[in-house]
C-alpha atoms as a printed R data frame, in Angstrom:
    type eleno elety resid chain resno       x       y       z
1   ATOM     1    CA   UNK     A     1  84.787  62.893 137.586
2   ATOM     2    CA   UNK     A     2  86.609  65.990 137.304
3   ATOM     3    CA   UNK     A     3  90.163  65.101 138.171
4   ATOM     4    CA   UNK     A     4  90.285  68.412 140.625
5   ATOM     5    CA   UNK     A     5  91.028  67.806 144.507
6   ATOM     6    CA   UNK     A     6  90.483  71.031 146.855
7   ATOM     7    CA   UNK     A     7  93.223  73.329 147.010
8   ATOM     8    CA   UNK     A     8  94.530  72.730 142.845
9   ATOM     9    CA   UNK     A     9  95.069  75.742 140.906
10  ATOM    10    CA   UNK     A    10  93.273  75.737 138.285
11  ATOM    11    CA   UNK     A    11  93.037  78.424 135.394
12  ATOM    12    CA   UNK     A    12  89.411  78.261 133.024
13  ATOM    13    CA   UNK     A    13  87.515  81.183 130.979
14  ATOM    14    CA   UNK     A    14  83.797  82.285 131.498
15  ATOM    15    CA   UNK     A    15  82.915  83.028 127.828
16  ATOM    16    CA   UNK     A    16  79.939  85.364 127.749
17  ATOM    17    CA   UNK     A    17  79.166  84.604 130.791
18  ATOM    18    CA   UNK     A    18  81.641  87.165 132.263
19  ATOM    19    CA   UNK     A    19  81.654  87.716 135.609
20  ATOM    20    CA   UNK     A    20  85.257  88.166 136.746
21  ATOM    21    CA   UNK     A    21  85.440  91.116 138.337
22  ATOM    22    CA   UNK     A    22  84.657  89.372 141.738
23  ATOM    23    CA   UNK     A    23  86.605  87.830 144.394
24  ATOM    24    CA   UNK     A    24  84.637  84.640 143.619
25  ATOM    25    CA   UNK     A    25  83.495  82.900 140.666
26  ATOM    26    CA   UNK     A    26  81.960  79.116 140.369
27  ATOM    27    CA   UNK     A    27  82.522  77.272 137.288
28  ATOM    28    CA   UNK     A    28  81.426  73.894 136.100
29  ATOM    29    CA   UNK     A    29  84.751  72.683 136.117
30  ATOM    30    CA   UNK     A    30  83.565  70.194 133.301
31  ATOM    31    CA   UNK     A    31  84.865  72.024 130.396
32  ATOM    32    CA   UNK     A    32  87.125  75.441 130.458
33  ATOM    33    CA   UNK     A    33  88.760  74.828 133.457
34  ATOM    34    CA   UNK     A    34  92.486  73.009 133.675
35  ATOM    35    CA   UNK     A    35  95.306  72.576 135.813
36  ATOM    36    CA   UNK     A    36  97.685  75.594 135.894
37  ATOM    37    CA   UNK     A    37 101.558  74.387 135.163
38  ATOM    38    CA   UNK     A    38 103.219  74.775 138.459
39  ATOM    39    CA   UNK     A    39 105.613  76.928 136.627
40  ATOM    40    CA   UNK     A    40 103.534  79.711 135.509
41  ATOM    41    CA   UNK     A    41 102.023  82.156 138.100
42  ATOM    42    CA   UNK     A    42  98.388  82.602 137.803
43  ATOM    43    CA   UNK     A    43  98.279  86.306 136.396
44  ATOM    44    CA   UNK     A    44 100.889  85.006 133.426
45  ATOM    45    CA   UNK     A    45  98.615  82.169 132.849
46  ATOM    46    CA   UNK     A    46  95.252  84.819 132.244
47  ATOM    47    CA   UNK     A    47  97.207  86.856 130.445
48  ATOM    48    CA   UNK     A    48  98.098  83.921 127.859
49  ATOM    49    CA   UNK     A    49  94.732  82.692 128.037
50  ATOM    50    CA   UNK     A    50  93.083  85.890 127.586
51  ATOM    51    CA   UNK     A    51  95.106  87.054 123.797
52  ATOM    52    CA   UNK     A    52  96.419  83.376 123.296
53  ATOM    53    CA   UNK     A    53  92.882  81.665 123.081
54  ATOM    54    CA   UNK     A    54  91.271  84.698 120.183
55  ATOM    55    CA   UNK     A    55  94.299  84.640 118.342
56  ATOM    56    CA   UNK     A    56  94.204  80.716 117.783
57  ATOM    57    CA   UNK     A    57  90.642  81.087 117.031
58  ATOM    58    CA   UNK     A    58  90.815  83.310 113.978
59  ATOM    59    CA   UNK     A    59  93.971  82.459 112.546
60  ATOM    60    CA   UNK     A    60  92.617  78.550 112.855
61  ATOM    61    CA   UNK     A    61  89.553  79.788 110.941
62  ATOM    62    CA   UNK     A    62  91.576  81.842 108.702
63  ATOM    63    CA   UNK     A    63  93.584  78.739 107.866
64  ATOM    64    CA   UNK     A    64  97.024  80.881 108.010
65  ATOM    65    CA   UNK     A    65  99.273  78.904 106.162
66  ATOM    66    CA   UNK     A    66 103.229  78.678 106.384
67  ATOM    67    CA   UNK     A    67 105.185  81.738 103.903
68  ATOM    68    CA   UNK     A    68 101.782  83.240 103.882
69  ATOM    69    CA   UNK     A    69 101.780  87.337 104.490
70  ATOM    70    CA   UNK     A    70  99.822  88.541 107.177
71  ATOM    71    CA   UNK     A    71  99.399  92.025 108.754
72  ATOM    72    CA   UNK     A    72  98.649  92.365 112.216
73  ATOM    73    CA   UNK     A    73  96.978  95.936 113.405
74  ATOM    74    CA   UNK     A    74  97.123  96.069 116.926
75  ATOM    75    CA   UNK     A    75 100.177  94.195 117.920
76  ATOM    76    CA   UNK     A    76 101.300  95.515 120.781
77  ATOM    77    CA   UNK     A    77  97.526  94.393 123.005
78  ATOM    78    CA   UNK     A    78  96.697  91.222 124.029
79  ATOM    79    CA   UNK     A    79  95.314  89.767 121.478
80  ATOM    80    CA   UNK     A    80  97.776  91.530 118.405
81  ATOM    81    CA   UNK     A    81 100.615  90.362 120.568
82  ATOM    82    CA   UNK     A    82  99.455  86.573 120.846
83  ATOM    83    CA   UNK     A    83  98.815  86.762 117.687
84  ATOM    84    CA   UNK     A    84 102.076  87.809 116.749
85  ATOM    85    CA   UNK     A    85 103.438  85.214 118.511
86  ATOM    86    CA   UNK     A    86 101.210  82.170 116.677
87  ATOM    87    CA   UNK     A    87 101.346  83.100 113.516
88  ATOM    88    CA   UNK     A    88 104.743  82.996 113.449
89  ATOM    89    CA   UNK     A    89 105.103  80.296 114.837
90  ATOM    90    CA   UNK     A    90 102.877  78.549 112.017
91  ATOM    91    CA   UNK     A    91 105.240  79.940 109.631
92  ATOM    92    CA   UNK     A    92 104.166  83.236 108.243
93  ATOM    93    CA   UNK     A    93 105.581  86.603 107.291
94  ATOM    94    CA   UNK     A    94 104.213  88.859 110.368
95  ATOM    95    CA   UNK     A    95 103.792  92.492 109.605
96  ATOM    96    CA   UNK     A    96 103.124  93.779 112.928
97  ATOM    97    CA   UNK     A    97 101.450  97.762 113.141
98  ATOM    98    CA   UNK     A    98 102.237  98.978 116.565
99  ATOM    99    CA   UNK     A    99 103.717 102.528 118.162
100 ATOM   100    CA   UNK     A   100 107.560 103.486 117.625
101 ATOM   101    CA   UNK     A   101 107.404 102.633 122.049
102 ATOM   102    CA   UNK     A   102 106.561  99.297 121.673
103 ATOM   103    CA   UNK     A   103 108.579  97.944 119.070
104 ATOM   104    CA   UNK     A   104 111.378  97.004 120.978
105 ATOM   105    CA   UNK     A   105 109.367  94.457 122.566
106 ATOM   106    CA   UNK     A   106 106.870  93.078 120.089
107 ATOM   107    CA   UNK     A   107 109.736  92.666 117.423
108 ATOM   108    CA   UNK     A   108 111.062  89.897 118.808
109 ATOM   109    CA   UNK     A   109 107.839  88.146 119.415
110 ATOM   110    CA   UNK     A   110 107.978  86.980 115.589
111 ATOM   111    CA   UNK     A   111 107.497  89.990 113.540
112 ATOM   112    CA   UNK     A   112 109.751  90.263 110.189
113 ATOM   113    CA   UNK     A   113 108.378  93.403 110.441
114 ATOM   114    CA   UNK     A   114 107.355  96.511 112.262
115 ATOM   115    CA   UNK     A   115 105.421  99.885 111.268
116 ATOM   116    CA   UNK     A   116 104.820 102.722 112.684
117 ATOM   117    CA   UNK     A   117 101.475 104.146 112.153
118 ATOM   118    CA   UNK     A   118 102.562 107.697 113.357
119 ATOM   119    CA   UNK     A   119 105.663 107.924 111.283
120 ATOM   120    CA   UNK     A   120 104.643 105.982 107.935
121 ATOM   121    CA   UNK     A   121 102.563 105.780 105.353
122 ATOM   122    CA   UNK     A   122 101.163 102.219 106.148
123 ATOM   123    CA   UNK     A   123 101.066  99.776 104.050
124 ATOM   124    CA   UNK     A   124 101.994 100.743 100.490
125 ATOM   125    CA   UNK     A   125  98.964 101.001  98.816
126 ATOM   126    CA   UNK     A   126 100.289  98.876  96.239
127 ATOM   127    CA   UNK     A   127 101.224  95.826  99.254
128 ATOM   128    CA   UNK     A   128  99.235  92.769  99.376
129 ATOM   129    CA   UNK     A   129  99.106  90.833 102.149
130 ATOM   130    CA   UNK     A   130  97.111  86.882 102.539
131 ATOM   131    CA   UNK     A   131  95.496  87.975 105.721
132 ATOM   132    CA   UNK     A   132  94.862  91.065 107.131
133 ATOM   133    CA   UNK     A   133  94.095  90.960 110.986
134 ATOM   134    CA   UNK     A   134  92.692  93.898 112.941
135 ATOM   135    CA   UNK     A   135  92.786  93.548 116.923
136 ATOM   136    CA   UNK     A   136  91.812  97.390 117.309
137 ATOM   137    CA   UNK     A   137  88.346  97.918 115.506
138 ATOM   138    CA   UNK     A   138  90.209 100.442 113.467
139 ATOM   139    CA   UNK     A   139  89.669  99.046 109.919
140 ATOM   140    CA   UNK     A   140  87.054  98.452 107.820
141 ATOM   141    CA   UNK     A   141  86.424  96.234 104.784
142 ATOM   142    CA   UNK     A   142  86.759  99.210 102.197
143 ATOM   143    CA   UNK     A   143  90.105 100.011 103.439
144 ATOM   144    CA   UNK     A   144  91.217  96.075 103.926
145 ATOM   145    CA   UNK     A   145  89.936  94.611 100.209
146 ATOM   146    CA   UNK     A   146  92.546  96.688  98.542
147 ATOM   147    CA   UNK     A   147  95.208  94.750 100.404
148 ATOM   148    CA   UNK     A   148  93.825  91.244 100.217
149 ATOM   149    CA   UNK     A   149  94.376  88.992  96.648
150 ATOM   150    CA   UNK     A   150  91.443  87.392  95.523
151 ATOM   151    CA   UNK     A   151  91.489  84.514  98.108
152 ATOM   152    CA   UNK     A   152  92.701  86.811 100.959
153 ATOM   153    CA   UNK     A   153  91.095  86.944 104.461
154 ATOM   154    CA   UNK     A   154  90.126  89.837 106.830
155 ATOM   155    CA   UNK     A   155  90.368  89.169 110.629
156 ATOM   156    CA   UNK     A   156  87.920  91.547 112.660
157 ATOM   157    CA   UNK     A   157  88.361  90.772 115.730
158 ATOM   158    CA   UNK     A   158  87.149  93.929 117.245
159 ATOM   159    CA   UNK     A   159  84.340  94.266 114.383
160 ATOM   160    CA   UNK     A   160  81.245  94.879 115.407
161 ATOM   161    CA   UNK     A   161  77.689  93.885 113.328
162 ATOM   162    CA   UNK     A   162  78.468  95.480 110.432
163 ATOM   163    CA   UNK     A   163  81.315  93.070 109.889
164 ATOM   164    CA   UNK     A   164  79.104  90.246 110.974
165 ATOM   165    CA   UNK     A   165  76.295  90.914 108.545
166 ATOM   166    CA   UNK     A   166  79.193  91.838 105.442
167 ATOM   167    CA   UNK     A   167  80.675  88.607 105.780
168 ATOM   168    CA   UNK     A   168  77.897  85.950 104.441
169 ATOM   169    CA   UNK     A   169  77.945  88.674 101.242
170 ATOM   170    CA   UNK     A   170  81.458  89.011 100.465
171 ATOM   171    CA   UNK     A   171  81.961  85.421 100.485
172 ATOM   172    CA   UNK     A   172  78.959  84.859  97.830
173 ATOM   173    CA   UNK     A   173  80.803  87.923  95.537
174 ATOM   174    CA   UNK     A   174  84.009  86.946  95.844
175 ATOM   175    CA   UNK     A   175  86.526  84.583  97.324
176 ATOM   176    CA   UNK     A   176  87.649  86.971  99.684
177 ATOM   177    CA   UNK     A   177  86.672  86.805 103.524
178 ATOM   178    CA   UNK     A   178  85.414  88.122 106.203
179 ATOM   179    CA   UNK     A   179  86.145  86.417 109.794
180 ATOM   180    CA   UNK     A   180  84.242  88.333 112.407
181 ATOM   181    CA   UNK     A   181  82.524  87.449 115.728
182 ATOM   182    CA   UNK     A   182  83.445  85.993 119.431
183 ATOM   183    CA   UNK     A   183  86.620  83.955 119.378
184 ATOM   184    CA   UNK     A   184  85.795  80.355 120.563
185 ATOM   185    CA   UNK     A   185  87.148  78.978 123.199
186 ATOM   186    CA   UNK     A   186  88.627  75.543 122.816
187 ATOM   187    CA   UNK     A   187  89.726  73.519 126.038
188 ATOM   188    CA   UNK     A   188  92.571  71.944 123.510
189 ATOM   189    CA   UNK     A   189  93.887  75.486 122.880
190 ATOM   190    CA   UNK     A   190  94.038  76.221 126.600
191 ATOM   191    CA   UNK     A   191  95.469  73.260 127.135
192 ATOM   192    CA   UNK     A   192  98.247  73.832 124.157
193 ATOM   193    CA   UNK     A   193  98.634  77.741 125.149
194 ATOM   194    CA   UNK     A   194  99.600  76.468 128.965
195 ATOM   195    CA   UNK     A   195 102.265  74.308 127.608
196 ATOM   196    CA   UNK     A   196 103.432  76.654 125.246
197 ATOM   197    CA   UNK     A   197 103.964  79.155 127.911
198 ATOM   198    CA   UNK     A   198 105.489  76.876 130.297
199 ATOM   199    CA   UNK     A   199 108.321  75.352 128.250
200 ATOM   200    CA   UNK     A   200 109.191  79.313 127.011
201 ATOM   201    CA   UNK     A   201 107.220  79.236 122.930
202 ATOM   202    CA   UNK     A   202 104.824  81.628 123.942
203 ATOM   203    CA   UNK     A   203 105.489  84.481 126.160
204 ATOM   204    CA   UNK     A   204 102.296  86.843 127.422
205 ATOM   205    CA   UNK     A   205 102.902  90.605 128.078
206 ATOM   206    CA   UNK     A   206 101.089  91.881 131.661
207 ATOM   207    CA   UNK     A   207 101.303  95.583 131.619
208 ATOM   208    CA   UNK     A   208  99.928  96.241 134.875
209 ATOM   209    CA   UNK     A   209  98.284  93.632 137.496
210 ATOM   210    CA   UNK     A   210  95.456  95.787 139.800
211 ATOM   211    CA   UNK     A   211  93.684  94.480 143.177
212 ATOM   212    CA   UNK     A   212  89.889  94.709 142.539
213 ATOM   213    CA   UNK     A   213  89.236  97.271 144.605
214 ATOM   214    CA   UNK     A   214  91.223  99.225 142.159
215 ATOM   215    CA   UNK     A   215  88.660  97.859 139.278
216 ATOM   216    CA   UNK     A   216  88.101 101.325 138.257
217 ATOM   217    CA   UNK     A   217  91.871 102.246 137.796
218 ATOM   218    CA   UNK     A   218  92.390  99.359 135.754
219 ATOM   219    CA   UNK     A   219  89.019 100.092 133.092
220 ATOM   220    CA   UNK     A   220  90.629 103.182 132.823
221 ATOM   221    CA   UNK     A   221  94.014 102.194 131.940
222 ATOM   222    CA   UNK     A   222  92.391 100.258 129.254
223 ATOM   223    CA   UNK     A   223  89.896 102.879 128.132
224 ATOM   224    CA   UNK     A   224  93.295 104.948 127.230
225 ATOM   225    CA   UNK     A   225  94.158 102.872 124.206
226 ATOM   226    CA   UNK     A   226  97.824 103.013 125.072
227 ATOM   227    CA   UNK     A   227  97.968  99.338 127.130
228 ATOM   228    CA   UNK     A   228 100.740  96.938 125.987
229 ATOM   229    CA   UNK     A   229  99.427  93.254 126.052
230 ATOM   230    CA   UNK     A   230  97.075  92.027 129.040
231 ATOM   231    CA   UNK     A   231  96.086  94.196 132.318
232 ATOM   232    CA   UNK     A   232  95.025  91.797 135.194
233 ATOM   233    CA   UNK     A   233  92.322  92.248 137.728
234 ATOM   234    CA   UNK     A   234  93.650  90.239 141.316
235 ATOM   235    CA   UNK     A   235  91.371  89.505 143.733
């Protein structure tokens, strides 16, 4: 028993599986798959799915604790945004990194905090933050350690291998970590990220919402790097 009828709207992620750039896709609906709040339309509800569901994962496994001081690289995508949005919300000081454009909007997402990579000198080399968490790929562990205290935690969540394999040896070294990899998805975080963003806590950005016959217009409005939160493929 699934609890779906024919005809519900439903919202769900593939995982590795992929396969969304179709006008069709068949699920098991026996796992990632919910009901969609009335409220929300379906391209807000991907969009909060997409960022909310990574961002839960790693700052869950980074164990992000209230007054704690993170810095978040990247805040202005999907994923920096959401997780703008959650850590604050568990009580941390939110450094967000983002462009002098975007500011207006991702400051009041939760950030105590805004720089702008193009116009400072970011961070002080002497500032220490509890978690450092990279949604761009742009950082790597030689240029994060210096910024972590001896328990701190580094978030790659656009690290590739080389993050993977350094992570088993830093935590045998040190007490420092590294928290690279896919995100998980959790039905209890979709399920908490759909309430959230009905009742107003959480609120996804959609830059731009494509048909897919436009597939290749939207890859390359992504490929630019200059995207602020989700872009959504419509069927």
């Amino acid at each position: 028993m699934t609890g779906f009828q024919p005809g519900d709207e439903v919202v769900g992620m593939t995982g590795m599986r992929m396969g969304c750039h179709a006008g069709v896709c068949c699920l098991n609906p026996v796992g990632r798959v919910l009901a969609k709040p009335a409220s929300l339309s379906h391209e807000t509800a991907v969009a909060a799915l997409f960022g909310g569901t990574a961002a839960m994962d790693f700052l869950r496994r980074a164990d992000l604790r209230e007054s704690e001081r993170i810095l978040i690289v990247g805040a202005s995508g999907a994923v920096g945004s959401a997780a703008v949005q959650w850590a604050s919300l568990l009580g941390a000081h939110v450094t967000a990194v983002c462009s002098g454009r975007n500011a207006g909007w991702v400051a009041p997402l939760g950030a105590t905090r805004l720089i702008d990579p193009a116009r400072h000198n970011w961070p002080n080399p002497e500032e220490i933050f509890d978690v450092v968490l990279d949604a761009t790929g742009t950082l790597d562990w030689a240029r994060v350690r210096p910024w972590l205290p001896p328990e701190g935690r580094f978030l790659a969540l656009a690290g590739g291998l080389q993050d993977v394999l350094r992570a088993p040896w830093v935590a045998v070294t040190s007490r420092q970590r590294i928290i690279a990899g896919p995100a998980r998805e959790r039905i209890s975080d979709m399920q908490l990220l759909m309430q959230a963003t009905a009742d107003g806590r959480f609120t996804p950005h959609i830059d731009a919402v494509y048909p897919l016959g436009r597939i290749r217009d939207a890859h390359r409005h992504v490929d630019s790097g200059h995207k602020r939160g989700s872009v959504i493929v419509t069927p």
